[in-house]
N, C-alpha and C positions, 0 to 999 in steps of 0.2 A: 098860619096857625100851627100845622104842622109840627113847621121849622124852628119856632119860638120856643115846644114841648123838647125839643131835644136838645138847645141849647141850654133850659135850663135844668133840663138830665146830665149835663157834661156840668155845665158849673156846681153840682150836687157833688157830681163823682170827685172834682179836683176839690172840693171843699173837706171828704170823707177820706180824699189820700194826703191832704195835707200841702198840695201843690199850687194854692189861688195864692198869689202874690198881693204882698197887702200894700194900701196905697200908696204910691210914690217910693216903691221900692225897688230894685231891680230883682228879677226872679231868683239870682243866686243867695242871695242876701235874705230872701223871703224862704228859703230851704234852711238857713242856717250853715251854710255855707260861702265860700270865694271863690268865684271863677277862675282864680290865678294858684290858688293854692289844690291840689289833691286831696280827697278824706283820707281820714287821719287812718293808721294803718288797722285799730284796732277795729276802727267801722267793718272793716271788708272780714275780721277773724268769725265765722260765723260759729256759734253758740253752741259747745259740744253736749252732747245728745247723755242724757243721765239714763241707766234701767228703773223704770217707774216702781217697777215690782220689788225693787230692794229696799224703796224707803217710805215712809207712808209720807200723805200729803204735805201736812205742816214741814217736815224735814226737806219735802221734793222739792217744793219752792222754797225754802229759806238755803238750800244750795246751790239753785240755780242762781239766783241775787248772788250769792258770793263768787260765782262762778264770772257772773259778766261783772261786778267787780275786779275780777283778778284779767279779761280780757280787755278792758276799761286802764288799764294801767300795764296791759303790757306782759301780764305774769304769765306764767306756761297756766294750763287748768289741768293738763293728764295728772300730776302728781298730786292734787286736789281731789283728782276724780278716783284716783285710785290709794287714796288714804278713806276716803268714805266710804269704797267697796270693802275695804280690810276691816273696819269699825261693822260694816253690816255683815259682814259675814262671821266677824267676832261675837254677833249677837249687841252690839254695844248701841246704848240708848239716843236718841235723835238730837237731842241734847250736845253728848260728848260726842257725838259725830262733827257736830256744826262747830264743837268750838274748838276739833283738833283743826279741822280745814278751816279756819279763822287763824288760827297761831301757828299754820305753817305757811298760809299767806301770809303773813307778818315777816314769817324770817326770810322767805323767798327776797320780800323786796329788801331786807336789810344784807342779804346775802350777795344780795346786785348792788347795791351800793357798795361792799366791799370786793368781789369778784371782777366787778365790772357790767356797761350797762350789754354788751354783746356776747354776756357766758352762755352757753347754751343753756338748756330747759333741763338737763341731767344736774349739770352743774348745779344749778338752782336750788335745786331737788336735794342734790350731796350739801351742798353748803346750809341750807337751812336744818337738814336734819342736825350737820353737825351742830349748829347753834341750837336746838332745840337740846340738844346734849349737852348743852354748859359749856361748850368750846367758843371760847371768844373773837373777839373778830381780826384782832391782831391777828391770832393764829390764822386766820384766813386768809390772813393776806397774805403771810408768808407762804401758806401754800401756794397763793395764785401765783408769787414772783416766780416760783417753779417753773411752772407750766402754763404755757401758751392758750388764748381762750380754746374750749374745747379738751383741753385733758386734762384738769382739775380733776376728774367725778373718781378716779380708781384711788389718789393720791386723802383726799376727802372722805372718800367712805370706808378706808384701810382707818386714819389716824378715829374716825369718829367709834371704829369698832375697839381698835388698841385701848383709848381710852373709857369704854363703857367697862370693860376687863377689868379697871383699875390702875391704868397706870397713868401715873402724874401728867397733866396735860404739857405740861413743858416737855418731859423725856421724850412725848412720843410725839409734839409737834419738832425736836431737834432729832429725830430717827428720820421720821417720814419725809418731811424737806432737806436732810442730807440724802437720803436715797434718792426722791424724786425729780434733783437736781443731774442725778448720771443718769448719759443715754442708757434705752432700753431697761429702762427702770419700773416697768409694772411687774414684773414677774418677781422680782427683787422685795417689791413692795407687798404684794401678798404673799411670797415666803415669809415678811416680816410678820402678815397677820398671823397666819397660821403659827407662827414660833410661838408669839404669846398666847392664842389662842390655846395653846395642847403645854405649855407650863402654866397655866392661870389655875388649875387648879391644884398647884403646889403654892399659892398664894401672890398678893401682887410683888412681894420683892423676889421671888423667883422668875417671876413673868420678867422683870426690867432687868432682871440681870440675863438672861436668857435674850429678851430684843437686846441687850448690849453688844452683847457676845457678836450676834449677828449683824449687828450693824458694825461692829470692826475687821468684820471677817469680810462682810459685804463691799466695804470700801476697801479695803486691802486687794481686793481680787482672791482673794482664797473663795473655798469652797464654804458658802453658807452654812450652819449647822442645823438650818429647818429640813425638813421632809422634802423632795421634788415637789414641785405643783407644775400641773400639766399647763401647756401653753394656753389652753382656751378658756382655763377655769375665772371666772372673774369674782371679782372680791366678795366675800359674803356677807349681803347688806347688812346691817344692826337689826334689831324689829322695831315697828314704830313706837314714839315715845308715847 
């Protein structure tokens, strides 16, 4: 009698974890799985952790759903996780929270479509912003032919600030892909930003004649006409759209 109570306490437990194989089926099949194939990589990405206290309920969970969305297909989430910190610390409503991390997972994966499916999770990050800035995807490609997966993100987030500035998306996607093509060219690349950055407010045709300047100066091998930038300063992101 015993022994009949505790078998039918284990067929309760496998029924409540989901593990009773249904008839005539073999047990891997009955998981939803193939013994021959591995789970898929996203299964194993476990579910990053949100601050409760930053968002109220309704918002907590309609981010977390976007969140295993975005590990469901592969997308980074830190750059998700950390445009909804920036929205809650701006004070900004639950609302416009969800639907900036809604439209920046959108360009993420349009950004890996043209990046590539193995850009890193910065890159991702740089390229959607840029597309969130009007910058087209041609242009992104040409930046990718630049640079090898992995160093898109300085080249990216240089062209995406030049052109918030105002300057024509063509001049500075043909500045930033002739620079980012010579070795040793991130340093080069934010001397670019900072030139326009410090003429923009003499207007935008000051800014592109100033990035001109310096970009014939910079391929020539002469001395740049921007300010030094120190070796470790890295490019100054745009603010979120």
């Amino acid at each position: 009698m015993m022994n009949g109570v505790v078998v039918a306490l284990g067929f309760v437990a496998q029924l409540a974890a989901g593990t009773v194989p249904s008839k005539g089926a073999a047990p891997s099949e009955a998981l939803g799985t193939s013994s021959s194939q591995p789970p898929s990589s996203t299964s194993r990405q476990p579910l990053p952790q949100l601050d409760a206290s930053r968002f109220d309920t309704l918002t907590l969970l309609s981010l977390r759903s976007q969140l295993e969305i975005a590990v469901e297909n592969g997308l980074p989430t830190a750059p998700l996780i950390n445009l909804a910190l920036e929205g809650s610390a701006r004070r900004a409503g639950g609302a416009k929270i969800l639907q900036v991390v809604r439209d920046h997972m959108a360009a993420m994966s349009h950004a890996r479509d043209v990046l590539g499916a193995k850009s890193s999770a910065d890159e991702l990050d740089a390229g959607a912003r840029a597309l969130r800035a009007g910058i087209d995807m041609r242009t992104l490609s040409s930046i990718r032919d630049t640079r090898q997966i992995g160093g898109a993100v300085i080249p990216l987030t240089v062209l995406t600030d030049i052109v918030g500035r105002g300057v024509p998306e063509r001049e500075a996607r043909d500045a930033v892909a002739a620079i980012a093509k010579m070795p040793t060219s991130d340093e080069a690349l934010r001397g670019l930003q900072l030139t326009v950055a410090k003429n923009t407010i003499r207007g935008p045709g000051m800014a592109v004649d100033a990035m001109n300047r310096y970009l014939r100066a910079t391929i020539s091998g002469a001395n740049p006409l921007a300010a030094p930038v120190s070796p470790d300063r890295k490019p100054n992101r745009p603010p979120p759209p």
